[in-house]
TORBAMI-149066 format. One record per residue (C-alpha): residue number from 1; chain; z, y, x. Coordinates in steps of 0.001 Angstrom, whole numbers, always signed. Layout:
- i,ch,w,v,u
- NUM,A,Z,Y,X
...
This chain:
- i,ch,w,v,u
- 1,A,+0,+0,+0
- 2,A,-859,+3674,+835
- 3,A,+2097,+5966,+1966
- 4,A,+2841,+8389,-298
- 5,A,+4555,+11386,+700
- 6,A,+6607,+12250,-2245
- 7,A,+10040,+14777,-1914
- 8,A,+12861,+13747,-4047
- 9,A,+10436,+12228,-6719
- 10,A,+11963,+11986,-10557
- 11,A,+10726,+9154,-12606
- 12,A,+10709,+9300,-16158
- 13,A,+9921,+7146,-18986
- 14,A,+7111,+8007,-21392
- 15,A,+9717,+8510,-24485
- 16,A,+11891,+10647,-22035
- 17,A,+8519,+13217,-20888
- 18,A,+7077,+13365,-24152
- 19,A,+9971,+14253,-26248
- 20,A,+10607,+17248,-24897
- 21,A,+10019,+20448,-25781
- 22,A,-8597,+33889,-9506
- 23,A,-10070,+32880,-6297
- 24,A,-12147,+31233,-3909
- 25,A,-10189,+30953,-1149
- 26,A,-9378,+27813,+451
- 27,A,-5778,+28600,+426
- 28,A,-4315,+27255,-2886
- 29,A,-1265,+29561,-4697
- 30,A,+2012,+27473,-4080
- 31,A,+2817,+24974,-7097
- 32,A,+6618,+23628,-7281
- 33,A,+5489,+21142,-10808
- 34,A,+6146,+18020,-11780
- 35,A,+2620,+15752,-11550
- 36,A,+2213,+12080,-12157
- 37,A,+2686,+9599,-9861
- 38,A,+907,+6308,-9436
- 39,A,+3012,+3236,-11042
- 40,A,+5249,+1543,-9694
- 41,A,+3738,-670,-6902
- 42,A,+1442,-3693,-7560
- 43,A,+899,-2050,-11026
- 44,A,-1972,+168,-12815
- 45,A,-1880,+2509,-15558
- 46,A,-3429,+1605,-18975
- 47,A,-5196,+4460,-21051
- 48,A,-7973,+5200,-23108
- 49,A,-10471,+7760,-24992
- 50,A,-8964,+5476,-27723
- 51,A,-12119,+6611,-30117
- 52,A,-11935,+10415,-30974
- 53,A,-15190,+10240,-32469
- 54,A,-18614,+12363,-30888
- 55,A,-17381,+15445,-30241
- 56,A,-14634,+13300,-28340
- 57,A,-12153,+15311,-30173
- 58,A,-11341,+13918,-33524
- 59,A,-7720,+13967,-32225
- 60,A,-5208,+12038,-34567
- 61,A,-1809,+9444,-33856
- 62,A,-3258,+6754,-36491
- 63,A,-6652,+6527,-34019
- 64,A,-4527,+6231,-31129
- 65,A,-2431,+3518,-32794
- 66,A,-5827,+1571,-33960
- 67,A,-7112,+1595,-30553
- 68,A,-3814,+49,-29505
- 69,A,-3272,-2320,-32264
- 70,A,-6529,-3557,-31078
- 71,A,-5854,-3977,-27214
- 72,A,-2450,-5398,-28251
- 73,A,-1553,-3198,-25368
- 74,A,+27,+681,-25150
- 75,A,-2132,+3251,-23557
- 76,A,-138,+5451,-20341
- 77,A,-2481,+8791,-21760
- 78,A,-4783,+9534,-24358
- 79,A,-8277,+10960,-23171
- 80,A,-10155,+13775,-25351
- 81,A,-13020,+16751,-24675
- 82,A,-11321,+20033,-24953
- 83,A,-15308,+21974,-25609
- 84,A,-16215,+25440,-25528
- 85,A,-18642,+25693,-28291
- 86,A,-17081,+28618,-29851
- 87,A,-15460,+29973,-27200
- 88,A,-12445,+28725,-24402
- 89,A,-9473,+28044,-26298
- 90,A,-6434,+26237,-26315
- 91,A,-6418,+22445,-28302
- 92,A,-3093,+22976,-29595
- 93,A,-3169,+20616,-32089
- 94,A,-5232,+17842,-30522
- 95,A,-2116,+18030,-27743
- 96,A,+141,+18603,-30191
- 97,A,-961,+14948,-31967
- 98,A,-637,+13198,-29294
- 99,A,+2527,+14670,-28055
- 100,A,+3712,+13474,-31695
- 101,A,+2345,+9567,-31272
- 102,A,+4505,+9845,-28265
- 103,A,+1821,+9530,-25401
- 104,A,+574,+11722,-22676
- 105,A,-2580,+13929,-23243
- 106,A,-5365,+13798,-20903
- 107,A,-7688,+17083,-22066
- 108,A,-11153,+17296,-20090
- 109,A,-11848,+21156,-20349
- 110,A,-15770,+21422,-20413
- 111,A,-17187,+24353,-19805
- 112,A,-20352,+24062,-22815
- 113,A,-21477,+25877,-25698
- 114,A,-23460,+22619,-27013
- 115,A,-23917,+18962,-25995
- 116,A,-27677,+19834,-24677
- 117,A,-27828,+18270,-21521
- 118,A,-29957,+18094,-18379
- 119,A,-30239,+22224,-18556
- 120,A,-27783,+25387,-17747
- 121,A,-25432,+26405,-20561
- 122,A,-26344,+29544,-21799
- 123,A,-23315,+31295,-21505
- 124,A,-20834,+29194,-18689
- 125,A,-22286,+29486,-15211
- 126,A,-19778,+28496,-12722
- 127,A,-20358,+32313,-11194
- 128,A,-19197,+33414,-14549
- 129,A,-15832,+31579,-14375
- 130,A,-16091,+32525,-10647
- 131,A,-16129,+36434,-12007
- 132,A,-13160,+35903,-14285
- 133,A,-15926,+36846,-17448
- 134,A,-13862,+34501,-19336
- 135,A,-10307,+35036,-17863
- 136,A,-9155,+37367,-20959
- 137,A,-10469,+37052,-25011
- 138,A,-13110,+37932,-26124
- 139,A,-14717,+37246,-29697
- 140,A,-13498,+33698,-30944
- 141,A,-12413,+32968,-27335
- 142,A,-8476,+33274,-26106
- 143,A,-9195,+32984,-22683
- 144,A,-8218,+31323,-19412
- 145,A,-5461,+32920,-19521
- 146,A,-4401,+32606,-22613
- 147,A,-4877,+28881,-22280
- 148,A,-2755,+28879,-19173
- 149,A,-192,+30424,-20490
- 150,A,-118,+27981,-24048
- 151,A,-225,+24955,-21061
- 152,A,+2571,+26201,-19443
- 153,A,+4704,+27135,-22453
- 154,A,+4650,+23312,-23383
- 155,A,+7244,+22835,-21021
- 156,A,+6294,+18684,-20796
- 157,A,+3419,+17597,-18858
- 158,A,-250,+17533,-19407
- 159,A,-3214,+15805,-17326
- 160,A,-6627,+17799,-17411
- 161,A,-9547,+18363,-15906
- 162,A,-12304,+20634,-15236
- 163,A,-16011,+19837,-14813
- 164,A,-16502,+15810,-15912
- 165,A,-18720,+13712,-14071
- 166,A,-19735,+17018,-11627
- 167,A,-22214,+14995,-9630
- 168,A,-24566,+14414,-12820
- 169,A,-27012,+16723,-14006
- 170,A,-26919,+16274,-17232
- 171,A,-23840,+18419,-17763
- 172,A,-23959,+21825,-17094
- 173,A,-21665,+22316,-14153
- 174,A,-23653,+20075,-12374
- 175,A,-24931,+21828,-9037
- 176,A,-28673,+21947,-9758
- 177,A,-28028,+24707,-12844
- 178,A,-25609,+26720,-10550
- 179,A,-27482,+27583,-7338
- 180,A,-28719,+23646,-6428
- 181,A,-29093,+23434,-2714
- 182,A,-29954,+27003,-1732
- 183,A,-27764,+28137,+497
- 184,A,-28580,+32033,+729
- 185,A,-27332,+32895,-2732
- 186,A,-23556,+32788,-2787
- 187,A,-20694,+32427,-421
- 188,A,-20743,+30052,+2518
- 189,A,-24342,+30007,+4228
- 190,A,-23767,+26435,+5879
- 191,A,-22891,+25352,+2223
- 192,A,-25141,+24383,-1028
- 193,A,-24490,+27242,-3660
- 194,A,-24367,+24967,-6574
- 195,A,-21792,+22548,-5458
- 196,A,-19881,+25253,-3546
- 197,A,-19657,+27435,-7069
- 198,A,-18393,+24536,-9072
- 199,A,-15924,+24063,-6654
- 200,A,-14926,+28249,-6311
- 201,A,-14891,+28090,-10393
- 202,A,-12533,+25097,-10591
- 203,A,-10015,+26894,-7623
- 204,A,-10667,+30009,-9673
- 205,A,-8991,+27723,-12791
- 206,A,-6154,+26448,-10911
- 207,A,-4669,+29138,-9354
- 208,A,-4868,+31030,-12711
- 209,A,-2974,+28178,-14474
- 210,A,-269,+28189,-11458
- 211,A,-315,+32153,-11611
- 212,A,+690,+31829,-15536
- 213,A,+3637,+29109,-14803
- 214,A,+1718,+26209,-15998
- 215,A,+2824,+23921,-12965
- 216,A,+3203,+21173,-15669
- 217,A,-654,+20553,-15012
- 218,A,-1986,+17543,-13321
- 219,A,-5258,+18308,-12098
- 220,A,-7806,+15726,-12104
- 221,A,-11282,+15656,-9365
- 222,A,-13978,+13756,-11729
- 223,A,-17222,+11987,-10444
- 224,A,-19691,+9740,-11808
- 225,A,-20094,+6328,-9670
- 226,A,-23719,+7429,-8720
- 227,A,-24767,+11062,-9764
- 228,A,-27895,+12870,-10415
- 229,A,-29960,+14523,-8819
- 230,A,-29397,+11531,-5601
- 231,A,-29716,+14641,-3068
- 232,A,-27365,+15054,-363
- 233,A,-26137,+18447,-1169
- 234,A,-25033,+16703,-4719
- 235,A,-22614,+14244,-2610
- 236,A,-19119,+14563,-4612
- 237,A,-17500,+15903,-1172
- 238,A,-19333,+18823,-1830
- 239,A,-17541,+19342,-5129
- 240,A,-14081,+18891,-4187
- 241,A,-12008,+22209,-4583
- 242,A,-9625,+20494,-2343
- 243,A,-5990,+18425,-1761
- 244,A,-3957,+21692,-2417
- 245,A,-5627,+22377,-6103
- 246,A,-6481,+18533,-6737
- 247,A,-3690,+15740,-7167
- 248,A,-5565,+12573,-8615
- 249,A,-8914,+11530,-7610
- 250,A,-11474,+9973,-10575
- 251,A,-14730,+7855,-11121
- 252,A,-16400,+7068,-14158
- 253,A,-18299,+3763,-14580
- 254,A,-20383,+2137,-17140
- 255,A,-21881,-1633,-16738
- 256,A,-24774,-963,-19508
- 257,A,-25553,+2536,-21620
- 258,A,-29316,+1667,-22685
- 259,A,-31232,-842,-22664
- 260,A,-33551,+302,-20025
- 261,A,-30998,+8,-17966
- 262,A,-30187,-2777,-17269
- 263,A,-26767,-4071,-16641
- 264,A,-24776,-3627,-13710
- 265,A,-21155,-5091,-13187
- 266,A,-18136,-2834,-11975
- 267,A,-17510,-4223,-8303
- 268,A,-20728,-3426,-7569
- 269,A,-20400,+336,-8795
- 270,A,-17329,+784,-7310
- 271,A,-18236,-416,-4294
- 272,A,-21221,+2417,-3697
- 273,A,-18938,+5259,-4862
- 274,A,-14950,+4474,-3697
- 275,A,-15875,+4485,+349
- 276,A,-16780,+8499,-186
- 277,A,-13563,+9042,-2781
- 278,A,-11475,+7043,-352
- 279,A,-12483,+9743,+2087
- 280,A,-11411,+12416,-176
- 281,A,-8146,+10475,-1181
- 282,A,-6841,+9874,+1997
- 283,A,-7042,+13982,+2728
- 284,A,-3521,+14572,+648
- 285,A,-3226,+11125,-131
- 286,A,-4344,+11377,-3501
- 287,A,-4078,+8869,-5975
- 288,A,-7600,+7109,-6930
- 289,A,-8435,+6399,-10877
- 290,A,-11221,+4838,-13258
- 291,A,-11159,+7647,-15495
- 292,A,-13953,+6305,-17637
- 293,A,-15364,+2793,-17814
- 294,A,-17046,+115,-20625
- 295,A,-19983,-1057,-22059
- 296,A,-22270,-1580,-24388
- 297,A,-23116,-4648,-26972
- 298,A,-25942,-6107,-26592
- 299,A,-26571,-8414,-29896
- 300,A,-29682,-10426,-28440
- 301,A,-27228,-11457,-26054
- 302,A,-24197,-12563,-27357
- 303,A,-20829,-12684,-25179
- 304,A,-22688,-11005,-22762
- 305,A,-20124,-7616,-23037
- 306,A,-17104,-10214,-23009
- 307,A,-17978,-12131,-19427
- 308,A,-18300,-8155,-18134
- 309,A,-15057,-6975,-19166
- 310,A,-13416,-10242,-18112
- 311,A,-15281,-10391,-14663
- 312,A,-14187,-6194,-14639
- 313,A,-10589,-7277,-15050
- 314,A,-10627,-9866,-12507
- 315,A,-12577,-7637,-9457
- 316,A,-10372,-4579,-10716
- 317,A,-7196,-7017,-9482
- 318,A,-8807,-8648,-6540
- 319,A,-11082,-5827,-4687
- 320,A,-9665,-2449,-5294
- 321,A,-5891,-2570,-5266
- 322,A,-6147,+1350,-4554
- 323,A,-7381,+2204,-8011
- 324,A,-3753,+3189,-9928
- 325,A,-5380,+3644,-13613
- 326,A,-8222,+2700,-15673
- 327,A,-9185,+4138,-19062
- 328,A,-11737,+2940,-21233
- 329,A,-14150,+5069,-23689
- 330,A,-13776,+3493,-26821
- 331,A,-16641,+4945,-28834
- 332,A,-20224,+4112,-30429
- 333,A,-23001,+6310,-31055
- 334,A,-26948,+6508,-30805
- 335,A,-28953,+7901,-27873
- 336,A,-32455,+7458,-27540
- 337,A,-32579,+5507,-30950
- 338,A,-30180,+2748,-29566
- 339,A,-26687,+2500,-30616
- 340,A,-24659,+2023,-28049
- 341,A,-21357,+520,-28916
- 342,A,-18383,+732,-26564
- 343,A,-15794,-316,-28546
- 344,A,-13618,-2750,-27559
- 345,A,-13982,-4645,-30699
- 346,A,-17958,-4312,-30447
- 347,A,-17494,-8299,-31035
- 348,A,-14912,-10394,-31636
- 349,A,-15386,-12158,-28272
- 350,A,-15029,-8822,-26595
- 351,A,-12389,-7750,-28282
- 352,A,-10898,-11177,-26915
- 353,A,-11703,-11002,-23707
- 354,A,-10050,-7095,-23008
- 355,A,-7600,-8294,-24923
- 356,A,-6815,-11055,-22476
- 357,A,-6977,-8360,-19353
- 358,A,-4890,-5857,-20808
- 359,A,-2224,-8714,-21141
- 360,A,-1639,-8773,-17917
- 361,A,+1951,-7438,-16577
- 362,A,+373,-5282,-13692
- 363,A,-1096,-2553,-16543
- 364,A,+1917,+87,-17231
- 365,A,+1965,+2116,-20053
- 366,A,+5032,+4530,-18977
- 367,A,+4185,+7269,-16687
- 368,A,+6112,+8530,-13786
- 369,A,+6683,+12268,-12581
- 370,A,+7731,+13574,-9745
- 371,A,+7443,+16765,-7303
- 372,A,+4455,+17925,-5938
């Protein structure tokens, strides 16, 4: 196991957490917060996007308790899309829900005024965050801010994180609609614009958040296993605000999407994109998760989804010891005129076989705070 330099670390239960009540420097503003700590050792968190619906936040305790009656397992945090369409504000009651079902939320703030993808959003550049255009409210929008200071006023902890799946083009933050690999546009010459203004925007987040008292925050750096455009200057690296703003590490996954495709299992995934996050990790020792992982049915091959999630569980336990959470998106929906079913109970032989994995003693469902 990894040395982790912890000072004085509290651990709490779940029940004990939950119950109660502008820059691009490289230097980050102190924070003195609580953040979570990996399980105990040998062991792995359990959590979910437990099915929140497509807009990813249909937030409600009676989904949360489906998804779990179904995994006949508890889930360590619930995962849901905080989204900007009308403006950037707070999810109070999507937080508040979960706080109530007695779980941990997870909120992914993303920084889009639509779910068109593979194109710039036409009002969140990363310089715009960068500029503090949306620090204070404007029209239908609270503000940074604003939604630092709600964060903070929680006064129980809260996982988030800014800019999903970075690497991939077909959100908005993604380098190529934010500068792409020119390098005489903004800041740093020896450094690509795009991937150096996603990483400016997301310090430029953080150290408003600490400035407002929200040191409740744990901030999560999100990649996708492969990425898009597969350029050098997209390499996650090149994303990462750094170990004094970031304190877990994340990778999302998926064996099959659509047909065309193909299917791919998770060892192999993992095992093109953790030797680059490892690299990251070990600056600041950060704690490595699979924030996003699953698969599709595939009817004209029955069982097909079960062996994957059963061979996932077994190369999850065997090959990367490291990884200290998994969460799986448990959603359907139709892309490209395929439906694409995630769910764990897709089938009843999936629904047996993550059943069977998530049975397994090492997943925890409690997490644990301590210092920074």
């Amino acid at each position: 196991m990894r040395a982790r330099r912890l000072i004085a670390p509290l651990l709490l239960t779940a029940a004990a957490v939950l119950t109660g009540a502008a820059t691009g420097s490289s230097a980050p503003p102190p924070s003195t917060g609580e953040v979570l700590l990996p399980p105990a050792a040998g062991r792995v968190y359990h959590a979910a996007n437990p099915g929140f619906g497509g807009g990813e936040s249909g937030v409600t305790g009676e989904r949360i308790q489906a998804f779990e009656k179904l995994a006949g397992r508890r889930i360590a945090w619930a995962y849901f899309s905080n989204n900007w369409f009308r403006g950037v504000n707070f999810p109070a009651r999507d937080i508040d829900a979960i706080y109530r079902s007695g779980h941990l939320p997870f909120v992914r703030l993303m920084a889009r005024s639509s779910f068109r993808d593979y194109a710039p959003d036409r009002r969140y550049s990363m310089q715009s965050i960068i500029d503090g255009d949306w620090d204070g409210p404007r029209p239908g929008s609270q503000g940074l801010r604003s939604w630092c200071r709600q964060a903070a006023a929680l006064g129980r902890p809260l996982l988030a994180e800014f800019g999903t799946e970075v690497n991939g083009a077909w959100f908005p933050w993604n380098g190529r609609w934010n500068g792409g690999r020119r390098r005489d546009g903004y800041g740093d010459p020896d450094l690509a614009d795009g991937p150096e203004r996603f990483r400016d925007a997301y310090r430029h987040i953080v150290s408003l958040c600490r400035a407002e008292g929200a040191d409740n925050i744990t901030w999560f750096f999100h990649v996708d296993a492969d990425g898009q455009p597969a350029a050098r200057w997209n390499r996650a690296a090149a994303y990462y605000p750094g170990a004094g703003f970031i304190d877990w590490i994340g990778v999302s996954f998926y064996g099959s999407l659509l047909r065309r495709y193909g299917t791919e299992q998770l060892r192999a995934g993992l095992e093109r994109s953790l030797p680059a996050l490892r690299r990251l990790a070990a600056d600041g020792d950060k704690p490595l998760a699979l924030l996003e992982f699953g698969t599709r049915e595939e009817r004209s091959r029955p069982g097909r989804k079960a062996r994957w999630i059963a061979r996932a569980g077994r190369d999850l336990r065997r090959h990367f010891p490291e990884i200290d959470a998994v969460s799986w998106w448990n959603e359907a929906y139709r892309e490209a005129g395929e439906q694409v079913d995630l769910r764990i109970d897709s089938s009843a032989s999936a629904l047996d076989a993550y059943r069977a994995v998530a049975a397994a003693r090492r997943f925890a469902t409690d997490p644990r705070f301590g210092d920074r």
